[in-house]
N, C-alpha and C positions, 0 to 999 in steps of 0.2 A: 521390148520393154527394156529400157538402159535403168541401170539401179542408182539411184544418185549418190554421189561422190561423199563419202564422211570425212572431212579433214580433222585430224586431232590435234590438241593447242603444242604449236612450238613445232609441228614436225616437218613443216614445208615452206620455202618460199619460192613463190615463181616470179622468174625472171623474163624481161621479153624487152625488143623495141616497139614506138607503136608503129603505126605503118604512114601517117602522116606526121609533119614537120615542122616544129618553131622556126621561127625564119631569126636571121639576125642581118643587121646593115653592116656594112663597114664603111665606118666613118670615112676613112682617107676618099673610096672610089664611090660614096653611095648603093654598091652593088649587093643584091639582096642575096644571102648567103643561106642554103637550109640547115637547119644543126638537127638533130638525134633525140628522141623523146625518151629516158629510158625510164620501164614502168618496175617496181616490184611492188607485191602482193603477197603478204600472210594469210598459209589458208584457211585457217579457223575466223579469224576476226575480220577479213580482208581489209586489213589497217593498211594503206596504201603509201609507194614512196616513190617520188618524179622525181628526174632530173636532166637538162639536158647537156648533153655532149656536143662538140666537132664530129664527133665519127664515129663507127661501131667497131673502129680496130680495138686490141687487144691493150693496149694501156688505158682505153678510156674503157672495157666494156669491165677491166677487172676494177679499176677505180669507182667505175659505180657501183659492184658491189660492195668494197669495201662502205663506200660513204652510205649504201641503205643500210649495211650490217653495225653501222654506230647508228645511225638515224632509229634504231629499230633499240640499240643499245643491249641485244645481244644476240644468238646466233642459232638459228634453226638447225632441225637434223638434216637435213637435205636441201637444195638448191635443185629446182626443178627449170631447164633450162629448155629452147625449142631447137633440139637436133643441134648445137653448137653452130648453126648456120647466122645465128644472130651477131656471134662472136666471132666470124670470118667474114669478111665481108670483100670482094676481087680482089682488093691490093694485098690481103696477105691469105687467103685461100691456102696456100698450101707453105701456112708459115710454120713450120715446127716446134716454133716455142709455145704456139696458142696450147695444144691441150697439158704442154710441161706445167706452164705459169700458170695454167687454171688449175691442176692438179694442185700446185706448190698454193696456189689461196686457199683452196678447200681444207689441207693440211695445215695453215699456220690457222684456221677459223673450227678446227678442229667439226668439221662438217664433211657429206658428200655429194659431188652434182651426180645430176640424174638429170638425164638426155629424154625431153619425152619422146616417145618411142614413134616412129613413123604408120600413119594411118589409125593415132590412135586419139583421135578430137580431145575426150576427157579429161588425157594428161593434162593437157594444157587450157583445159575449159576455163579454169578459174584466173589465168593470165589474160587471156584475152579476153573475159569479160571486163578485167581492168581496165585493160589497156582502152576499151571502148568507152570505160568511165572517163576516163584522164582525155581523151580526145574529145569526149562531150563538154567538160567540167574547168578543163583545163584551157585544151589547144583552142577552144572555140573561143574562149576571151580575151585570150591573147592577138587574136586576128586582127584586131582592129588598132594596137598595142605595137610601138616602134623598140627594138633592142638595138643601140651598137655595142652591147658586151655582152660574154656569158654569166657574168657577173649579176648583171640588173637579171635578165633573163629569169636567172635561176633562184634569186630572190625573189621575184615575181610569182616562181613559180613555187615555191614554199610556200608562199600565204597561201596560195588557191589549194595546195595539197592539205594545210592543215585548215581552212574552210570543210576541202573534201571529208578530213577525216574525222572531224566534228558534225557533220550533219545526222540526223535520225535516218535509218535505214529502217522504212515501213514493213521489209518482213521479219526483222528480227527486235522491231520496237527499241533500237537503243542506234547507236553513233559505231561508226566502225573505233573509233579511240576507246571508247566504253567497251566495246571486245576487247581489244586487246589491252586493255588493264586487266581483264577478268581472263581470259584464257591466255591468249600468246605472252605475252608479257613474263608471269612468272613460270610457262612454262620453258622459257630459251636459256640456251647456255649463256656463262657469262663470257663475255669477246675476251680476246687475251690482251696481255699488257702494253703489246707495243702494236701498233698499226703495219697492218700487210704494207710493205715495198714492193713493186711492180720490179724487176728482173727481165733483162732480156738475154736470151742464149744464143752463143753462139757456138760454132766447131773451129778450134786454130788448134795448128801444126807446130810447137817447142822449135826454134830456131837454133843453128848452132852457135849464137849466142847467147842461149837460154834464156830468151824472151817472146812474149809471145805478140803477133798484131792484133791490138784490138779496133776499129775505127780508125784508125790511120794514126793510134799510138801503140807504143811499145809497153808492156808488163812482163816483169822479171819472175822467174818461178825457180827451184829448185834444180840447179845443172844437172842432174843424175839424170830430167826427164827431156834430156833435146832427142829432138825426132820425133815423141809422144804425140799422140793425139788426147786434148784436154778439153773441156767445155768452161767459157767463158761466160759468168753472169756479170752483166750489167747492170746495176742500176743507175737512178741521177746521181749518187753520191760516192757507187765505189764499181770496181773491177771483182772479182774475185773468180777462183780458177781452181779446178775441180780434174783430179784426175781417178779415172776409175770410182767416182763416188763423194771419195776424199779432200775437202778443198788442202789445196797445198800451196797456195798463198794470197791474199786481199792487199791491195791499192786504192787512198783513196783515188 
């Protein structure tokens, strides 16, 4: 006898890909390209949120939480994620900044992930029952439906999510958006002021021109530290460089 799962309002979102694929064209070669489904789900109200990506690396899988964690417009206790396999996918398997940058999201979203646990179905019951919705609801109508951008796509796919999220749910007699006005809603934190930046890390070695290589440019840091080993973050708009913890100087 399995007891079933009680989610309380505001305390959980789970996170997943689904297992089949929006397709997109490229216009220039005609050649049918597959993009990335990603599902989240609140567990009390299962107020649902699609979107697709290019890939399941580490700047699109944190990017889509950011954009369900405003779509949601604010921020569960926990992030319930499947074994962080979702958010590694070959090309960066054993990329070191995946659990740094997932950590540094959870921190700026003042939340924690939670890995569900291996061999343990229930964790994640309530994500892949989503994810089976959003393939039924979603991916099926799309089939017949031409994309050459992510753009149209995921337009596309926002009306069909807030279809999904306005329909009656016959065991709970109300609409998944009707939960979560009444439970999720006001029980989430409120998101903070400025939106997560994705960051990449890296390890560089203080030159004895006391600069350091980032990508094949140079960033100057504090002369006392040539030799040092420092950690380099990245983002689209800056450098910045961290030694022992400390940042000790930012570039745009």
């Amino acid at each position: 006898l399995t007891m079933r799962q009680v989610h309380r309002a505001g305390e959980k979102c789970f996170v997943d890909y689904a297992g089949q694929h929006p397709t997109l064209i490229d216009p220039a070669t005609g050649e049918v390209c597959p993009a990335e489904l990603f599902v989240a789900v609140l567990g009390a109200s299962n107020y649902t949120y699609a979107e697709a990506t290019r890939t399941q690396q580490v700047a699109d899988w944190l990017g889509s939480h950011a954009r369900a964690l405003a779509f949601y417009g604010g921020v569960p206790a926990g992030v319930v994620c499947d074994q962080l396999k979702s958010a590694v996918t070959r090309p960066c398997r054993y990329e070191p900044g995946l659990q740094r940058s997932y950590a540094e999201l959870a921190e700026h979203y003042g939340t924690v992930i939670l890995p569900a646990r291996p061999a343990h179905a229930r964790d994640k019951a309530k994500v892949e029952v989503a994810v089976q919705v959003a393939e039924r609801w979603i991916l099926a109508r799309l089939r017949h439906e031409t994309f050459f951008s992510l753009a149209t796509l995921n337009a596309r796919i926002t009306a069909l999510v807030a279809d999904l999220n306005g329909r009656q749910m016959r065991l709970y007699q109300a609409s998944r958006r009707e939960l979560f006005e009444r439970l999720d809603r006001p029980a989430l934190r409120p998101l903070p002021a400025e939106p997560f930046v994705y960051g990449e890390w890296k390890l560089a070695r203080v030159n004895l021109d006391y600069h350091v290589e980032v990508h094949g440019h140079y960033y100057s840091v504090p002369h006392a530290l040539v030799h040092e080993a420092v950690d380099a973050r990245v983002t689209a708009t800056t450098v910045e460089v961290f030694h022992r913890g400390q940042r000790v100087a930012a570039h745009v």
